[in-house]
C-alpha positions in Angstrom: 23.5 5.8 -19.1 22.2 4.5 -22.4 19.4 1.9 -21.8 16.5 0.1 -24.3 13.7 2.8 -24.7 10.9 1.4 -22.1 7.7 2.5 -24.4 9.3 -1.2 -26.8 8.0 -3.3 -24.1 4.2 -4.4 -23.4 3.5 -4.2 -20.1 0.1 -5.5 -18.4 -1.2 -2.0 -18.6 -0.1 -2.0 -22.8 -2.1 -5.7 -23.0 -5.0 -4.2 -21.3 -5.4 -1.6 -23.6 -5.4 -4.2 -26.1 -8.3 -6.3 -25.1 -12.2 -5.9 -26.1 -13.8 -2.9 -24.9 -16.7 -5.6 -23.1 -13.5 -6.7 -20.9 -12.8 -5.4 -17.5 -9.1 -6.1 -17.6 -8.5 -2.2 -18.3 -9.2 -1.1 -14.9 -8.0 -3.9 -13.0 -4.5 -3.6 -15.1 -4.1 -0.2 -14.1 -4.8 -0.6 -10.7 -2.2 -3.6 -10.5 0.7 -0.7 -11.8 -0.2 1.4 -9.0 0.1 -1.5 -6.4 3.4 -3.2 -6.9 6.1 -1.4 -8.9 8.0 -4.7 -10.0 4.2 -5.8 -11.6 4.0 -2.7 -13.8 7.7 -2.7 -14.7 7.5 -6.2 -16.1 6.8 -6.6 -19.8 4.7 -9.3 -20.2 4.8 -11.6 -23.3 2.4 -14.4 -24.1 3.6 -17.8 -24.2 4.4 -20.2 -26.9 2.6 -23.2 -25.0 -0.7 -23.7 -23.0 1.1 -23.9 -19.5 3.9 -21.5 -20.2 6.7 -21.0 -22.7 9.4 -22.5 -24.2 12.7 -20.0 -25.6 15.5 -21.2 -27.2 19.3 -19.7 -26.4 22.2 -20.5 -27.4 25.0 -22.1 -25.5 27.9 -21.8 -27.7 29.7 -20.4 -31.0 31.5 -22.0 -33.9 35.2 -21.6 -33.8 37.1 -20.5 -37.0 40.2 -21.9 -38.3 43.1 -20.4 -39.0 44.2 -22.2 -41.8 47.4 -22.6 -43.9 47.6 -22.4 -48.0 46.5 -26.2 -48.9 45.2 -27.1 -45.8 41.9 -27.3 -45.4 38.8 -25.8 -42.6 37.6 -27.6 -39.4 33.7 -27.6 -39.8 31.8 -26.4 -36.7 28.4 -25.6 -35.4 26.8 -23.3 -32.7 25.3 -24.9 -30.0 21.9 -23.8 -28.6 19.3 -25.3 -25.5 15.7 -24.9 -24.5 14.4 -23.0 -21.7 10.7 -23.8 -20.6 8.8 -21.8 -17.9 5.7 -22.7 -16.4 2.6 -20.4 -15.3 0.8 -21.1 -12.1 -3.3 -19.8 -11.8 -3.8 -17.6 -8.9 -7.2 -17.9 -8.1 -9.9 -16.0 -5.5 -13.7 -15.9 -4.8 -15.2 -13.0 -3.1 -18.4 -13.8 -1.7 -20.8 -10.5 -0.6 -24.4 -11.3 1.5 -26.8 -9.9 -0.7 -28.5 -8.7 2.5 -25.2 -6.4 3.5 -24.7 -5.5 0.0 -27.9 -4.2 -0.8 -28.1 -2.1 2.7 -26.7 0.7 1.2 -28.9 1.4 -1.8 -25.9 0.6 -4.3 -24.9 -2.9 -4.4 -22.5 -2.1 -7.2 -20.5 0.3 -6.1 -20.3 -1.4 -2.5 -19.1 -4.7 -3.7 -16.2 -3.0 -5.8 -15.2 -1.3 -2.7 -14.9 -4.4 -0.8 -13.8 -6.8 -3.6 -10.7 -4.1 -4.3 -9.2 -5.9 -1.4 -8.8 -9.1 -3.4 -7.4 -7.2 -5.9 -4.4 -6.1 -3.9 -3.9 -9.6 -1.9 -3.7 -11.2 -5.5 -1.4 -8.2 -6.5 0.9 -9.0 -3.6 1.1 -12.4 -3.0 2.0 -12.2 -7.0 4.8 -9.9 -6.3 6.0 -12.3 -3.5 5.1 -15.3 -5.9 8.1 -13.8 -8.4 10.8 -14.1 -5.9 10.2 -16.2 -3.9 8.1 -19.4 -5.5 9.4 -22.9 -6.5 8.3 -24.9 -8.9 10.3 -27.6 -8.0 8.5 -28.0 -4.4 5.0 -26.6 -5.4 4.3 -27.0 -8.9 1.1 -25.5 -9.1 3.4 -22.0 -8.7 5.9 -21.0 -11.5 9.6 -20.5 -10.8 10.5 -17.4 -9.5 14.4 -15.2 -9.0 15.0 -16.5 -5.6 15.3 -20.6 -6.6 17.4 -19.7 -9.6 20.1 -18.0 -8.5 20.2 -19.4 -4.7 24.0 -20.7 -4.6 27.5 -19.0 -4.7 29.1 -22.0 -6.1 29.3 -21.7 -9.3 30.0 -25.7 -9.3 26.7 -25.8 -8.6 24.7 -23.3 -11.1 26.0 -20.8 -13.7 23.9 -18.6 -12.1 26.0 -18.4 -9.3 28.2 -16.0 -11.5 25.5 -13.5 -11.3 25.3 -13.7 -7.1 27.2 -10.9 -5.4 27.7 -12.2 -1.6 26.7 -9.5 0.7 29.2 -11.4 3.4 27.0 -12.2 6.2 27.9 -15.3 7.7 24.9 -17.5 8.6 22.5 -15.3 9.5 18.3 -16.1 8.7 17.8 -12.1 9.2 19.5 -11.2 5.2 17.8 -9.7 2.7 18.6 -9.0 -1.3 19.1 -6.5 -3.7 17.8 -7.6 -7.1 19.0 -5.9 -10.4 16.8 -7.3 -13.5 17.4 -6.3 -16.9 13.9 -6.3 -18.4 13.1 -7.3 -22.3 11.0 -9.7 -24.3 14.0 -11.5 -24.8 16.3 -11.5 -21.7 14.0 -11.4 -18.5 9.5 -11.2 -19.1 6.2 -12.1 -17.6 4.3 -14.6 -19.2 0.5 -15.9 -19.6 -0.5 -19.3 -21.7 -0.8 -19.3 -24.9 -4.6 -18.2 -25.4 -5.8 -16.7 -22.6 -5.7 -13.2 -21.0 -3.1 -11.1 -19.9 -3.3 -9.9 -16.8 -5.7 -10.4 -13.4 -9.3 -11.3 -15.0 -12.2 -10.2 -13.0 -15.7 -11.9 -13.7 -18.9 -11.1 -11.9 -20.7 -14.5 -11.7 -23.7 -12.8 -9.9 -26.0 -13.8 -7.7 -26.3 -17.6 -6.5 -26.1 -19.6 -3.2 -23.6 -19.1 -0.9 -22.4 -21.5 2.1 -21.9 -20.4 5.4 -19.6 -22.5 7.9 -22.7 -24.6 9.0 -23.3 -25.6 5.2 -26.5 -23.6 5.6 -27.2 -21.4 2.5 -27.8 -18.0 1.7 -27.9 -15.7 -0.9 -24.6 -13.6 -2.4 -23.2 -12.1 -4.8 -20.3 -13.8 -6.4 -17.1 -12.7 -8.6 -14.1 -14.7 -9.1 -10.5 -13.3 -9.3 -8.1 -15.5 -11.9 -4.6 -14.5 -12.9 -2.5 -17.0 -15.6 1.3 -16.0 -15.0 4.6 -17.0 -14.6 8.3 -15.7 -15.2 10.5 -16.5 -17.9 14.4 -16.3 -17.3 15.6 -16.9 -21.1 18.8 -14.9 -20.6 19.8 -15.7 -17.1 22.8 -13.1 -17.4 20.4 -10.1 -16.7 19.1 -10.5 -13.4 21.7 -10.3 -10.5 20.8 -10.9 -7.1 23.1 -9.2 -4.2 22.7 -11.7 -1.6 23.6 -12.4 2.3 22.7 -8.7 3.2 22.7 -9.1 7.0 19.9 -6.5 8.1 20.6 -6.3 11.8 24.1 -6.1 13.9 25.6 -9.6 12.7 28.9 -10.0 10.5 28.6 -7.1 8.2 25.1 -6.1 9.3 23.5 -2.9 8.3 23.4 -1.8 11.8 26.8 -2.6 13.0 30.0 -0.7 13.0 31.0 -2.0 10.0 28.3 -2.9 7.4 28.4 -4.1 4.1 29.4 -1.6 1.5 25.9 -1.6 -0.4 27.2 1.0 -3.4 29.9 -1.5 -4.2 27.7 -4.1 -4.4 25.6 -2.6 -7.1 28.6 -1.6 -9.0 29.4 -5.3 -8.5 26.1 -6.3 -10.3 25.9 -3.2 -12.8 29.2 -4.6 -13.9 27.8 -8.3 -13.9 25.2 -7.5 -16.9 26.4 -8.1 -20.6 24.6 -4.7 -22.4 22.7 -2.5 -20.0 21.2 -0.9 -23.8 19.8 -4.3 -24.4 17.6 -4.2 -21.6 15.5 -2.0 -18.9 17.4 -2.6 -15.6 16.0 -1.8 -12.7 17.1 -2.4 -8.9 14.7 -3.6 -6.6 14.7 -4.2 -2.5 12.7 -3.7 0.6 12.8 -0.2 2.8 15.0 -0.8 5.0 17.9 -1.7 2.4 16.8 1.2 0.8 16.8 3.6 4.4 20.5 2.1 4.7 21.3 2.4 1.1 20.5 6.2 1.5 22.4 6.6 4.4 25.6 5.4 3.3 25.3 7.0 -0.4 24.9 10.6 2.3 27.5 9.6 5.0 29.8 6.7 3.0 29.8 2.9 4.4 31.0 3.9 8.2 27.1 4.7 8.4 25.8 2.8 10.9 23.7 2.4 13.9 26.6 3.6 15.9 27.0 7.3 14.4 24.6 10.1 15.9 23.1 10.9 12.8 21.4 14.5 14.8 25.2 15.9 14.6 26.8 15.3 11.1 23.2 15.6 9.5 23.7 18.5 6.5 22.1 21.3 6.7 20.4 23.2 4.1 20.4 27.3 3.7 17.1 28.7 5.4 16.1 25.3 7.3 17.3 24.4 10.5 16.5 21.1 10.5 19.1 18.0 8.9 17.9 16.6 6.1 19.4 13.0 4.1 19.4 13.3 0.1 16.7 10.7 -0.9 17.9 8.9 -4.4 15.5 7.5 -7.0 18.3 6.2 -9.2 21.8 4.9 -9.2 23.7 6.3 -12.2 20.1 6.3 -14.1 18.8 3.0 -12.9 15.9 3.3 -11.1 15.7 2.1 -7.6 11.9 0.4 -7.0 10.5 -0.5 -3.4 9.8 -4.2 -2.9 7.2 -4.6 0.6 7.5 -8.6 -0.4 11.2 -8.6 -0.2 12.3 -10.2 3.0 14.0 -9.2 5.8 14.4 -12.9 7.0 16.1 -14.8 3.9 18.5 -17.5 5.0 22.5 -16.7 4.3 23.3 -18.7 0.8 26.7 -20.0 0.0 
C-alpha cells in the first residue's frame, strides 16, 4: 500500500528537537512517544491564532459549460468555509516536602522519579482528552473525534458518512475502531500561536507549600503545562467504526455471531479519499484488538462459544497452539488505545 512518507510530518518529538538547548521539552517529548502511541503518531502543527487555529477548505467546485458556437459561458466560482479549532491548557503542580526529598541525599534525582508520574497522568488523560472531549459542554477542553463524528444520520452531520455501524443495538458496553489519516493538512495536533509545542516542564523551586490545615511548609515545586488541541480540517480522513458491542449483546464480540470486524475496516479503508495523501493508522483498545486477532486466525464465527484449545494451529517443533499476532492490516498500522472505552453508548 502506497502511503505519505511519515519522516514529512513534525511530530512532538520533531518540535522538541527544535527548541533551545536551555529547554527541557527534549526529554519530556520523548518520553510522551513512548507513553501513548496515538501522541507520538500525531504531527503537530502550530496554530494560526492565540487559542487555536483557523483552516480554510473548500466546499465546492465551479462547473464548466458546455457551450454552443455563439453562445456564450455561465460564470462560476468555487466555494470554500472556515474551520476553527480550539486548544485547551492541561495543567499540574507537583508538590515534594523538602524534608522527604532531601532524605535521600539526592533531591534531584528523587523528585524526577516521583514527578514522572505527572508526566504520564498528563500524557493519558491527553490521550483520552482527543477522543473523547467536548468543547461544546466544557470549553476549557478542545474538540476531540468522538463529538464529531457521533451520529449515523447523515441528516444530521456529513460526518456521519464517515461512521461504519458496528450493529449493536443499544447497548452502553460498545467500543470503536478509529482509522485517522494523519497530515498537516487533513487531520494534526495543534498548540497557539506562540507558545511551546509539547508538555512544558518548569521547576519553580523551593517556596511554601499548604497542607490541608492551611499550615505551611516547605517544598519543592514544578508545574506541568501542555497548550493543545485537535484540528479536523479535512473531516474525510478520520473514520470511526462505531456500535462495537464488546460483550454477548446483538452482534457482541463474545456471542455466537459477532460483528465481522475485517469488514469493517475494509468498510472504512474504502471510506478515505487518498490513503497516499495521508498516514493512516487504526487505533482501538485490547480487547477489540484480542477479538480482532482472533477472527483474522479463525474468520468471524470466532467467538466465546468455540474451544479455542482444539482448532488452535500448531507450529512444527512446538506443542503448544499459538494465534498469529498482526501489527498491520494491509500495511496500516494497528496502535493500542488503553483510553479507548469499553463502555461507549450505541450511536444512531
Amino acid at each position: 500500500m502506497a502511503t505519505a512518507n511519515p519522516t514529512t510530518f513534525t511530530t512532538l518529538a520533531d518540535w522538541a528537537k527544535l527548541q533551545d538547548p536551555d529547554g527541557s521539552i527534549a526529554t519530556v517529548g520523548e518520553l510522551l512517544s513512548q507513553m501513548n502511541e496515538i501522541i507520538g503518531d500525531m504531527p503537530f502543527i502550530e496554530g494560526n491564532l492565540p487559542t487555536g487555529h483557523r483552516g480554510s477548505v473548500r466546499t465546492s467546485l465551479p462547473s464548466p459549460t458546455w457551450r454552443r458556437i455563439n453562445q456564450g459561458i455561465d460564470p462560476g466560482k468555487s466555494t470554500t468555509a472556515q474551520v476553527t479549532d480550539t486548544c485547551g491548557i492541561s495543567t499540574a503542580l507537583a508538590i515534594v516536602d523538602k524534608d522527604l526529598a532531601d532524605l535521600n541525599g539526592n533531591s534531584a534525582a528523587w523528585r524526577a522519579q516521583e514527578n514522572r508520574a505527572f508526566i504520564e497522568g498528563i500524557s493519558q488523560d491527553m490521550a483520552a482528552q482527543l477522543f473523547y472531549s467536548n468543547s461544546a459542554v466544557a470549553p476549557e477542553k478542545p474538540m476531540g473525534f468522538t463529538p464529531r463524528y457521533n451520529t449515523l444520520s447523515t441528516g444530521t452531520s456529513q460526518t456521519a458518512n464517515n461512521v461504519v455501524n458496528g450493529n449493536s443495538s443499544g447497548s452502553t458496553t460498545s467500543a470503536s475502531i478509529w482509522l485517522i489519516g494523519w497530515a498537516p493538512d487533513k487531520v494534526t495536533g495543534i498548540f497557539p500561536k506562540g507558545s511551546k509545542a509539547g508538555l512544558d516542564d518548569r521547576d519553580l523551586g523551593e517556596d511554601w507549600a499548604f497542607d490541608p490545615n492551611n499550615k505551611r511548609y516547605r517544598a519543592y515545586i514544578s508545574e506541568y503545562k501542555w497548550k493543545a488541541g485537535l484540528h479536523v480540517k479535512d473531516w474525510r480522513y478520520v473514520v470511526r467504526i462505531a456500535n462495537i458491542e464488546t460483550g454477548s449483546g446483538t452482534a457482541g464480540l463474545t456471542s455466537s455471531a459477532p460483528v465481522d470486524l475485517v469488514d469493517c475496516i475494509d468498510q472504512a479503508i474504502a471510506k478515505i479519499p487518498n490513503l497516499s495523501a495521508c498516514r493512516p493508522v487504526l487505533y482501538m483498545n485490547r480487547k477489540v484488538r484480542r477479538f480482532l486477532n482472533k477472527q483474522r486466525n479463525y474468520g468471524v464465527q470466532a467467538s466465546s462459544t468455540v474451544n479455542l484449545t482444539t482448532i488452535r494451529r500448531t507450529e512444527t517443533g512446538n506443542d503448544r497452539g499459538v494465534i498469529q499476532r498482526f501489527d498491520n492490516y494491509d500495511g496500516i498500522p494497528l496502535k493500542t488505545v488503553d483510553q479507548l472505552l469499553s463502555t461507549e453508548s450505541t450511536i444512531a
